[in-house]
LUMTILO-689175 format. One line per 3 residues: for each residue x, z, y of C-alpha. Coordinates in steps of 0.2 Angstrom, whole numbers, plus 5000, padded with zeros to 4 digits. Example, Ala and Ser with C-alpha at 12.3 -4.5 7.8 and 13.67 -1.06 7.14 Angstrom:
! residues 2
5062/5039/4978 ~ 5068/5036/4995
END
This chain:
! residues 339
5024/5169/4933 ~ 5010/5175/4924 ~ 5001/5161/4927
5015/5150/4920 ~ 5016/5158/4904 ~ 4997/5160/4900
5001/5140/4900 ~ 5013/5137/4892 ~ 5006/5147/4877
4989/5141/4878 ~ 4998/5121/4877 ~ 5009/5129/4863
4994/5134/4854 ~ 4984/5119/4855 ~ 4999/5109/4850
5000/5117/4833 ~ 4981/5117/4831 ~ 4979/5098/4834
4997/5093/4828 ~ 5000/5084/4842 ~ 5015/5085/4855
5013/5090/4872 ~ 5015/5077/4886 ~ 5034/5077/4893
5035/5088/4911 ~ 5029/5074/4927 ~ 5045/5069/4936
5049/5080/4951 ~ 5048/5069/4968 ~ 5054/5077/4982
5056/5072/4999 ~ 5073/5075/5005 ~ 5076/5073/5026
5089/5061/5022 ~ 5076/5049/5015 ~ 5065/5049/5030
5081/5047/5041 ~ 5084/5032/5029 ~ 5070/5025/5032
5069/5029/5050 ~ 5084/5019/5050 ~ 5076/5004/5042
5061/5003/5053 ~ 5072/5003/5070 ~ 5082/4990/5063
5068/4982/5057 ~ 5060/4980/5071 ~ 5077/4976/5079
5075/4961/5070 ~ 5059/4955/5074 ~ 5063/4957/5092
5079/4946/5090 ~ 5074/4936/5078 ~ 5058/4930/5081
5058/4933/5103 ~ 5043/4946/5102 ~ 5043/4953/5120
5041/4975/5118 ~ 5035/4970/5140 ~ 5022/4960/5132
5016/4976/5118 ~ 5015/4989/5130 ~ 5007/4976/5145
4995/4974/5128 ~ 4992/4991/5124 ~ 4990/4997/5143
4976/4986/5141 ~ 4968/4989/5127 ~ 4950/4995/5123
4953/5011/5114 ~ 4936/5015/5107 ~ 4940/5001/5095
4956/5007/5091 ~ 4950/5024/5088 ~ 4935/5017/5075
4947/5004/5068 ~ 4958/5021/5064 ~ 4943/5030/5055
4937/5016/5045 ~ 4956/5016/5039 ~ 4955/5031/5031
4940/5024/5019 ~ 4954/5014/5009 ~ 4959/5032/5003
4940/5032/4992 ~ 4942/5015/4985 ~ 4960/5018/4980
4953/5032/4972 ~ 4939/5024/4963 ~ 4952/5012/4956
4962/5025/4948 ~ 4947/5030/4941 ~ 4944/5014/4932
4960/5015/4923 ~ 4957/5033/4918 ~ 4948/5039/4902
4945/5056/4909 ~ 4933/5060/4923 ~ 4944/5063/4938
4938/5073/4953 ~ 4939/5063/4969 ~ 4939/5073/4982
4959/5079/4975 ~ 4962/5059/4969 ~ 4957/5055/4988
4971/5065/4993 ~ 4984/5061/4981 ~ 4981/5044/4987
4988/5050/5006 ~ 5003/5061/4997 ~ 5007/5042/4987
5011/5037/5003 ~ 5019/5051/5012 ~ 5033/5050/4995
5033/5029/4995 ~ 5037/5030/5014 ~ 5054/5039/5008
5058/5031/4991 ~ 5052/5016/4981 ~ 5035/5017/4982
5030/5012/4964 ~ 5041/5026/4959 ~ 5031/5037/4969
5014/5032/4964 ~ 5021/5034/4945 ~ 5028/5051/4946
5013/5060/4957 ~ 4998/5052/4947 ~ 5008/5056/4931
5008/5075/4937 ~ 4990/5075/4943 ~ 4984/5065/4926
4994/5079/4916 ~ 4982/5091/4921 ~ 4968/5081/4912
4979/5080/4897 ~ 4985/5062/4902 ~ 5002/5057/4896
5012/5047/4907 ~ 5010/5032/4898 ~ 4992/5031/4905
5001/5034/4923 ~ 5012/5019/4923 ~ 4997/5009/4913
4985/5017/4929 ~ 4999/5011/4942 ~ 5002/4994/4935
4985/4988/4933 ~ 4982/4995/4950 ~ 4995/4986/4956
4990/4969/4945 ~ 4970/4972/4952 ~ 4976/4972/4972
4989/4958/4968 ~ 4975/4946/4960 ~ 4960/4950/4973
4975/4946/4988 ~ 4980/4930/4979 ~ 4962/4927/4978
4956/4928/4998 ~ 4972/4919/5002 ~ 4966/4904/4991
4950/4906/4997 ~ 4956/4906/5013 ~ 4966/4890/5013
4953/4880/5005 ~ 4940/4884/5018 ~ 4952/4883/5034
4948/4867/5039 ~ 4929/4873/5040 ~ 4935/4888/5050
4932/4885/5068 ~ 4940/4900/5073 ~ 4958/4895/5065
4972/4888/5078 ~ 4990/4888/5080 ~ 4995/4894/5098
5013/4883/5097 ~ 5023/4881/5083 ~ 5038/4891/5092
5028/4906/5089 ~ 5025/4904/5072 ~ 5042/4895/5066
5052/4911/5071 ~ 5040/4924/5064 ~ 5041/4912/5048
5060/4913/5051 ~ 5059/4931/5049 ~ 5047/4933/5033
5058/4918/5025 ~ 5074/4927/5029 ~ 5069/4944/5023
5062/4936/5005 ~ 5079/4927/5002 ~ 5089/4944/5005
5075/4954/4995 ~ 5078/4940/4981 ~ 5097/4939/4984
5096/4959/4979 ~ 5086/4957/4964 ~ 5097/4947/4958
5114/4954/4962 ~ 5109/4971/4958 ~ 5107/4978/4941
5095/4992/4943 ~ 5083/4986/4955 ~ 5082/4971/4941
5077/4982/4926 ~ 5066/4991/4936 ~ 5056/4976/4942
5057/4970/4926 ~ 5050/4987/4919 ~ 5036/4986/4931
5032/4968/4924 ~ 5030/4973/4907 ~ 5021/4988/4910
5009/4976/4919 ~ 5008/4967/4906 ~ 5005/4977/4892
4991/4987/4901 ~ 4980/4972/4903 ~ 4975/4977/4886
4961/4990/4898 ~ 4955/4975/4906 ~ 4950/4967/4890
4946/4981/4883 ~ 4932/4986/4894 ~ 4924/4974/4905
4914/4986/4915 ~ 4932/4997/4918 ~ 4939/4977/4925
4924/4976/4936 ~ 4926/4993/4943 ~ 4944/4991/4947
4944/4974/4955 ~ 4930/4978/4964 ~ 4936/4995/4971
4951/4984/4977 ~ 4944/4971/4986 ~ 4934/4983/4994
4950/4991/4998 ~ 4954/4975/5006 ~ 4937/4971/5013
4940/4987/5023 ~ 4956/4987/5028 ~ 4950/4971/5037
4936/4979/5045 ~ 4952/4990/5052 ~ 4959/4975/5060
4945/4969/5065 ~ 4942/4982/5077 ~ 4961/4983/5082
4957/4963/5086 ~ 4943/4968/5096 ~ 4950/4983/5106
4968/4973/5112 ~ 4965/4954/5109 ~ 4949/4948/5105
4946/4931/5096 ~ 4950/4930/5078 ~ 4933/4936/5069
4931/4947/5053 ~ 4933/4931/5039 ~ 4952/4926/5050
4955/4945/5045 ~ 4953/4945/5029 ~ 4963/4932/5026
4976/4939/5036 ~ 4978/4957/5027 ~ 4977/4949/5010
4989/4934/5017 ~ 5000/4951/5021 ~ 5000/4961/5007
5001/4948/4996 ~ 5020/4943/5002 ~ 5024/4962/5006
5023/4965/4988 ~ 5038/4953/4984 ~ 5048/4965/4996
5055/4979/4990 ~ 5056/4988/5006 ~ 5051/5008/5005
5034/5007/5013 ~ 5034/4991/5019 ~ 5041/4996/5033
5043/4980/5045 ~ 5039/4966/5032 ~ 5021/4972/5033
5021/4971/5054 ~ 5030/4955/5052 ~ 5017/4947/5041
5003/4954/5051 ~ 5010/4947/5066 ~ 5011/4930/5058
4995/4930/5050 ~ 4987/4933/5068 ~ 4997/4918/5076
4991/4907/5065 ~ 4973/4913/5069 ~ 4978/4911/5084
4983/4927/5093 ~ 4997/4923/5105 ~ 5015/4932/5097
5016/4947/5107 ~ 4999/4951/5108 ~ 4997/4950/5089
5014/4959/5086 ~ 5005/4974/5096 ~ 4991/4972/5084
5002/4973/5069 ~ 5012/4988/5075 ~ 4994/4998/5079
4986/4993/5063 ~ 5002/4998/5055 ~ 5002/5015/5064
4983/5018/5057 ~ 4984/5013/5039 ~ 5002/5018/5036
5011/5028/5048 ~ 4997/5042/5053 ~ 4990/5045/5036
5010/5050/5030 ~ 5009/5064/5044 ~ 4991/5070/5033
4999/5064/5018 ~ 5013/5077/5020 ~ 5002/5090/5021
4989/5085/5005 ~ 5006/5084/4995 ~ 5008/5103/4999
4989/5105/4998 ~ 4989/5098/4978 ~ 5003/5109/4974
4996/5124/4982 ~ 4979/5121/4972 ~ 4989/5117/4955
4983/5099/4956 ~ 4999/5093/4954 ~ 5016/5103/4948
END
């Protein structure tokens, strides 16, 4: 309580001395059981739906991971983790003050413990607005930091995917297994976007705050023009974001169904994120496993084979680093990082 005060009169004091108002208090996010049993809901009936929908055998996953190498699974796991540094460097970019990494590199894990339960642009928005406070940031620069993020990964995914679809007639590693494969996991993704743009358009909220979102993307492309080098920085950071989340499903390739190489990767994770972010489901959860395993097939990793590979890469890049995540969320409020 001490503490506490001795801050609040030190902020009062340099209020008067520069004239200037205090940053508003960074929202409160917290985490209630009922939105993880929300979205525990959403994940069973998610996968429900892949399994009906698109003919995915669970026989065929498990047969898949009783087989699997595990080393490479393990080092696929690791390398994972790597995407935490880049996302840091990123929010760096879009920053005017020097931030600490090692505390950004675990806000970066709490961002996903909190988007797993709710919206997970809300989430991003409301912790790095806390965090940023303590460098003085208002949360005007949060939203601005969020957005651009947002717009950097969004470009360098549209990017590979073009890349991608210029070059795959040159890449001899590209296949399509059967079209019955493919047809009902594009079923799925198909299905999922109409509902997702059925909502958008129905629903009031949801519209205004995609429509915030927009705008705010918009507005703080002003930083990119601004500062070349900041640009640079920022897409660079993502796309090697991207790079390495690659590098993880390479080695989840290798270790349960080897064949596609490390450039049929890279298209598939930006192919995947890229149409995950027209979802707005809290963590992506099944529309991310989905458009994994469709990405493979195409590659040509059989259905359930490459819906096994979705599910693990999904367990290392998203599902695993919540559990941390959970405890780096209670780490950055035990060390005053965040309030």
């Amino acid at each position: 309580d001490g503490l506490k005060a001795a801050q609040s009169a030190l902020v009062r004091a340099i209020s008067e001395r520069t004239e200037v108002s205090p940053p508003p208090p960074a929202p409160i996010v917290r985490v209630k059981w009922r939105d993880l049993l929300q979205t525990g809901l959403i994940l069973f009936a998610a996968y429900a739906l892949l399994t009906t929908l698109a003919g995915l055998d669970w026989a065929t996953v498990l047969d898949t991971w009783q087989h699997a190498v595990w080393g490479w699974v393990l080092v696929g796991l690791v390398v994972a983790q790597g995407t935490s540094v880049a996302d840091s460097v990123s929010t760096m970019s879009a920053v005017p003050s020097r931030l600490p990494l090692w505390p950004l590199a675990q806000l970066q894990y709490a961002i996903k413990t909190v988007g797993l339960a709710i919206s997970a642009t809300a989430g991003r928005v409301a912790l790095t607005t806390s965090f940023l406070r303590r460098f003085g940031e208002g949360p005007t620069v949060a939203v601005s930091a969020t957005a651009l993020d947002a717009f950097a990964a969004s470009v360098c995914n549209a990017l590979v995917v073009l890349l991608g679809l210029v070059f795959v007639d040159r890449a001899p590693d590209v296949s399509l297994t059967g079209p019955s494969d493919l047809d009902q996991l594009v079923l799925v993704l198909l299905l999922v976007l109409v509902v997702s743009t059925l909502l958008l358009v129905l629903v009031r909220p949801l519209r205004a705050k995609v429509v915030q979102a927009v705008r705010a993307q918009w507005s703080s492309l002003r930083v990119v023009t601004a500062s070349p080098s900041r640009a640079l920085l920022m897409f660079g950071s993502n796309l090697a974001s991207l790079l390495i989340t690659a590098v993880a499903l390479t080695c989840m390739v290798r270790g349960l169904y080897p064949g596609p190489g490390f450039a049929d990767c890279v298209f598939v994770v930006g192919a995947a994120a890229l149409f995950s972010a027209l979802v707005p489901v809290p963590g992506n959860v099944g529309v991310a496993e989905a458009a994994l395993a469709a990405g493979l097939v195409v590659v040509g990793v059989p259905s359930g084979p490459a819906f096994a590979i979705a599910v693990t890469q999904r367990i290392a890049t998203s599902y695993l680093p919540d559990v941390y995540g959970a405890w780096a969320l209670r780490w950055l409020r035990r060390a005053d990082w965040i309030s």
